[in-house]
C-alpha positions in Angstrom: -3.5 17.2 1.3 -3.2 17.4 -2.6 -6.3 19.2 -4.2 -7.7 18.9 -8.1 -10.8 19.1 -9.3 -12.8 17.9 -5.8 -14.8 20.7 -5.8 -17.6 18.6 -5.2 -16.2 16.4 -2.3 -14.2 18.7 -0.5 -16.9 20.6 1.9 -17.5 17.0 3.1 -13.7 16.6 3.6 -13.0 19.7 5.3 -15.6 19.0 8.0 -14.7 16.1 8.7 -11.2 17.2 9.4 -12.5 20.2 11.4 -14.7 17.8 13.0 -11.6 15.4 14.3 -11.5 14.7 18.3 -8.3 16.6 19.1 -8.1 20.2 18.0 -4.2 20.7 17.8 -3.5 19.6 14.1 -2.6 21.8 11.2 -4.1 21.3 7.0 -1.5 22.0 4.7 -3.9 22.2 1.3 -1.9 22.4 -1.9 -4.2 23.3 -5.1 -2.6 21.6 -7.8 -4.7 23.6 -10.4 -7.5 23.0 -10.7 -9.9 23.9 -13.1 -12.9 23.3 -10.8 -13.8 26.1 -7.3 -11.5 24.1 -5.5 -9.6 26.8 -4.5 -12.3 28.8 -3.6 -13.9 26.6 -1.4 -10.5 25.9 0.1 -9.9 29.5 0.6 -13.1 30.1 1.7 -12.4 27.3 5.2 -9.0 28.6 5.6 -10.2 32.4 6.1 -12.7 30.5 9.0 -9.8 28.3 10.5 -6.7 29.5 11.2 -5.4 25.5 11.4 -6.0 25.4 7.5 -2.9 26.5 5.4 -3.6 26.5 1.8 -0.9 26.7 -1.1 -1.4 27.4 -5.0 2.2 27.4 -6.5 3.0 23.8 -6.5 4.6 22.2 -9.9 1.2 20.0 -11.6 1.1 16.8 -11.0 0.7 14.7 -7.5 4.6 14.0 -6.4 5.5 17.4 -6.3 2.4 18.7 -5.0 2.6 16.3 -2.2 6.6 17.2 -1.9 5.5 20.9 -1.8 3.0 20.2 1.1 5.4 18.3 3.0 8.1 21.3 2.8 5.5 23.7 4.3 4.2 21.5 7.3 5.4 22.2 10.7 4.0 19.5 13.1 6.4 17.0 14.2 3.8 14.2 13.2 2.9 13.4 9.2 -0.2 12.5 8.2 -1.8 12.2 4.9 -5.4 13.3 3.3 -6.8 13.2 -0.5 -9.3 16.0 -0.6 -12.7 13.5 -2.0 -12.3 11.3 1.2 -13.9 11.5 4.8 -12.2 11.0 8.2 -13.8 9.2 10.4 -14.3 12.1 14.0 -11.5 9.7 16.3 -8.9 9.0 13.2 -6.4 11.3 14.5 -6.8 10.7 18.1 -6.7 6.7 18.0 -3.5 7.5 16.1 -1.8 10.0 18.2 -2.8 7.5 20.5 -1.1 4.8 19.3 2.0 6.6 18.3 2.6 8.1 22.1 2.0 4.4 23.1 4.3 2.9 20.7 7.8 4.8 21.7 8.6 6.0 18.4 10.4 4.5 15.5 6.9 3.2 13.6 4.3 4.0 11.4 0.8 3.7 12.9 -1.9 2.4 10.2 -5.0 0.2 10.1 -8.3 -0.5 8.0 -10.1 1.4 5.4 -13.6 1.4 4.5 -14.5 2.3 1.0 -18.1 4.4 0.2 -19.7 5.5 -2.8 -22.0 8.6 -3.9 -23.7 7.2 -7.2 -22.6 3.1 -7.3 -22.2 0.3 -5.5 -18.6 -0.3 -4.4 -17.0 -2.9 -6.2 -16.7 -6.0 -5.1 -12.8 -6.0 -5.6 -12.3 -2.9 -2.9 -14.9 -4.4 -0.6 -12.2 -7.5 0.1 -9.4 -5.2 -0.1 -10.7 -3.1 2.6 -11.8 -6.4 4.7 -8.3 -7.7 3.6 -6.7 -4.6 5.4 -8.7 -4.5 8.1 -7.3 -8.1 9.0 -4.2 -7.3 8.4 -4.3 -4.6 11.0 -5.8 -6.9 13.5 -3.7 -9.5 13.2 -0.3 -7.1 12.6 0.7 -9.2 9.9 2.0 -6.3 7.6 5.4 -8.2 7.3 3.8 -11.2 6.1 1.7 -10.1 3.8 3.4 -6.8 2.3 4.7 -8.4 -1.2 0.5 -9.6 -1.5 -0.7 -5.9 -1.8 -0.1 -2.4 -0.1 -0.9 -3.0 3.9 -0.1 0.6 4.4 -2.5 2.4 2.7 -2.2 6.0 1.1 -4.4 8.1 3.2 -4.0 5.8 6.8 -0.9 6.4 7.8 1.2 8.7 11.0 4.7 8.6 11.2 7.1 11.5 12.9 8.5 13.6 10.6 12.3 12.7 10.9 11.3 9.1 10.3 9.5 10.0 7.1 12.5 12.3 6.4 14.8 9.2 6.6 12.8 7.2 4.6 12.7 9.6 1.8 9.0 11.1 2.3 7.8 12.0 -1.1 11.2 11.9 -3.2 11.0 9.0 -5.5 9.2 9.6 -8.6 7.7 6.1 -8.2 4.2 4.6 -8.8 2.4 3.6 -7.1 3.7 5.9 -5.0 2.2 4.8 -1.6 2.8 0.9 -2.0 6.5 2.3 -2.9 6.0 4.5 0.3 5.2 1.3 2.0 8.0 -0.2 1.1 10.1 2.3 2.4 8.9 2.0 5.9 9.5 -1.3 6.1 12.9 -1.0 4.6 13.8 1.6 7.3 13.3 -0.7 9.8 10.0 1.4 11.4 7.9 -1.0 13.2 4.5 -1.0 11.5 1.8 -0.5 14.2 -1.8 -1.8 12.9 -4.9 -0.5 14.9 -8.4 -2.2 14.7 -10.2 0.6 13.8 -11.7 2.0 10.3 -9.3 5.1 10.3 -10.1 6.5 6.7 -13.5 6.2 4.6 -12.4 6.2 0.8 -14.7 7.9 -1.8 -14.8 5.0 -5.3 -15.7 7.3 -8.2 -15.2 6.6 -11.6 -12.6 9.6 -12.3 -10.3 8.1 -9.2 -6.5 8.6 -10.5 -6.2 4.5 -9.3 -8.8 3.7 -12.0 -7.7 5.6 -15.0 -3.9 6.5 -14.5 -1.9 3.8 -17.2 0.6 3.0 -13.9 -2.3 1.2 -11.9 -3.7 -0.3 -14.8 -2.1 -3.7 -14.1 -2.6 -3.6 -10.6 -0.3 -6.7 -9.4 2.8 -4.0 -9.3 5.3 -7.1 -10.1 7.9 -5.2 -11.2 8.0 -2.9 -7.8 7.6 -6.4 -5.6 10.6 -7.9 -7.5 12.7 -4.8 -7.0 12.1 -5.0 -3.1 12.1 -8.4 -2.6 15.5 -8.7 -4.2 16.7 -5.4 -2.1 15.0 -6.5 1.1 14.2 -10.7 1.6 16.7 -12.4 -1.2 19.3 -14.6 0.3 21.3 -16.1 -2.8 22.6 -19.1 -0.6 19.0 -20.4 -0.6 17.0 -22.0 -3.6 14.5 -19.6 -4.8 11.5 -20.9 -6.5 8.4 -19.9 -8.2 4.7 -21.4 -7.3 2.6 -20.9 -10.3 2.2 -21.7 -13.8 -0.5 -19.6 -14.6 -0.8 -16.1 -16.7 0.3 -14.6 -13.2 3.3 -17.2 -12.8 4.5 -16.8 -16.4 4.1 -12.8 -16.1 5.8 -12.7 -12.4 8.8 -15.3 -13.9 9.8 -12.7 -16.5 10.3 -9.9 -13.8 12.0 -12.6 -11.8 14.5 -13.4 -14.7 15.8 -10.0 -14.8 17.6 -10.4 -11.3 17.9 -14.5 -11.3 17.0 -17.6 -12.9 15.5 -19.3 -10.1 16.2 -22.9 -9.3 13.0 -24.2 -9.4 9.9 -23.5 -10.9 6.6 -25.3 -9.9 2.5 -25.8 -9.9 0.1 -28.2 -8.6 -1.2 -28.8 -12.7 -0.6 -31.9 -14.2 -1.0 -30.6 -17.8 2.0 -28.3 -16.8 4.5 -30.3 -15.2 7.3 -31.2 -17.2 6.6 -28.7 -20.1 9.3 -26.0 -20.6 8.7 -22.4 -20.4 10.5 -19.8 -21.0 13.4 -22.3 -21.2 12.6 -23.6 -17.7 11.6 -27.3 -16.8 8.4 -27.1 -14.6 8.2 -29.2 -11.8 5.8 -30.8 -9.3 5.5 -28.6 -6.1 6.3 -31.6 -4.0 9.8 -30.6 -5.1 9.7 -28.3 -2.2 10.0 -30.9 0.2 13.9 -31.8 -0.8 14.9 -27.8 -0.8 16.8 -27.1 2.6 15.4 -23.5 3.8 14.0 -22.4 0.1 12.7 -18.7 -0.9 9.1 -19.4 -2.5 7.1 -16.9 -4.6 3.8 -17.3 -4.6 1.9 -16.5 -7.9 -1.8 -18.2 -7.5 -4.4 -15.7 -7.0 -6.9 -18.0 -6.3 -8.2 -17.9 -2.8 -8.9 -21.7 -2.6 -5.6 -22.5 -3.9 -3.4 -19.6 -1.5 -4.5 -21.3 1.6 -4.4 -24.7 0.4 -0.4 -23.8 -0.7 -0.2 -22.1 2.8 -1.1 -25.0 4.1 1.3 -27.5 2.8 4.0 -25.2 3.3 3.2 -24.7 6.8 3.0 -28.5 7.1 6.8 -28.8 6.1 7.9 -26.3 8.9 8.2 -23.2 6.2 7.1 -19.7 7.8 5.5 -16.8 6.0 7.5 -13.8 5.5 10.9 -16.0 5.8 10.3 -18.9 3.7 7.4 -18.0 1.4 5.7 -15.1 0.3 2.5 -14.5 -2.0 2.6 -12.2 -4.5 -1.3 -11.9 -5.1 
């Protein structure tokens, strides 16, 4: 658990981590300094409880504090905690849980539920924590991991060889826990999604994901292009591009880096035919003489997403082989 400045959060924290179901777990608390009684207060639960281990000599900043917690943990199982949120009593038994059930060889995650001291929760994190929660349910993490991160920062187990081979903390990549998620995937763990809020997330207005410049544009095309080219592309197939929008025309310039894609296409009249970018745009019924294509989805819009879903369903295509959204 990386710790700055959360003085004022993190008595709520530590008891509900001291209040979790199963007793044998272990707090590794790194103070990346802060300027705040963080440490104090940190100190002061570690002299009561022997389970929290707390470290001050970390490099600043949150990679290599989170690297420097990792090398002093000793449990076989990895779990991570920011110090302003609140776990709910049963998150580390329903995950323990699930990982004994599982065999090994996964991740265990599920939903989120976001909570506020002073504001109303936005209305953006209130569908991405009913987005997650879905995603859970229904195990679709495959499907839907190009859309937005289904393995969440602070909602995750995963034995500690497996995050070893993955990388753990190592890339000096943001965001780092949608690049995490990535990594899981890539290493082939199977990605185990429970049904259950697991992590209650404090929205504050000093929150690093609201005022660090790498989450500004929060659509992370350029780490979804790097992946998918790494992890789905399949250069025998046509690859095209579903929207002509300011989302389209920002994803196609990420796309151009790696390939020109074959077809580009949008359900707007006004659009079809014009060229962008050099490109030609075409109808999407296009997609009906491709043999096995790789689509990218680039319409945010909800209507529109499942109306596409449902014409590409309709010619036989499947999600997470044939098409995938990208917001």
């Amino acid at each position: 658990m990386p710790v700055k400045d959360t003085a004022k959060y993190l008595p709520a924290c530590l008891d509900s981590i001291l209040g979790q179901s199963i007793l044998n777990w272990e707090l590794i608390a790194v103070n990346d300094h802060s300027r705040d009684d963080s440490l104090e207060i940190l100190s002061s639960y570690a002299q009561k409880d022997e389970r929290i281990r707390l470290f001050n000599d970390a490099e600043p900043s949150l990679l290599p504090t989170l690297r420097h917690g990792f090398s002093k943990a000793t449990g076989a199982l990895i779990h991570r905690m920011d110090s302003d949120d609140i776990m709910p009593s049963d998150k580390l038994e329903l995950m323990l849980d699930a990982w004994n059930k599982s065999g090994g060889n996964c991740v265990i995650t599920g939903g989120t539920k976001h909570f506020s001291d002073s504001e109303t929760v936005g209305d953006g994190f209130k569908r991405y924590d009913a987005w997650l929660c879905s995603v859970a349910q229904l195990n679709s993490h495959a499907e839907e991991m190009y859309r937005e991160c289904v393995i969440p920062s602070n909602c995750w187990m995963v034995h500690r060889k497996d995050f070893i081979g993955v990388g753990g903390f190592n890339r000096d990549v943001f965001p780092e826990d949608y690049d995490l998620c990535f990594r899981f995937y890539k290493g082939g763990l199977k990605i185990v999604g429970l049904d259950s809020v697991l992590h209650y997330w404090r929205d504050r207005p000093d929150r690093i994901s609201r005022n660090w410049e790498c989450y500004r544009d929060n659509r992370f095309f350029e780490l979804k292009t790097h992946y998918f080219f790494e992890l789905e592309r399949d250069r025998t197939k046509p690859l095209v591009l579903w929207g002509a929008g300011k989302n389209g025309k920002d994803l196609m310039k990420h796309l151009l880096k790696y390939e020109v894609p074959s077809n580009w296409v949008c359900d707007n009249k006004d659009k079809i035919g014009k060229d962008i970018y050099g490109i030609r745009m075409d109808s999407y019924t296009r997609i009906e003489q491709l043999d096995d294509p790789q689509i990218i989805i680039a319409v945010a819009a909800p209507k529109g997403q499942l109306e596409i879903k449902k014409f590409l369903n309709g010619l036989k295509l499947k999600p997470g082989q044939n098409y995938w959204f990208f917001s």
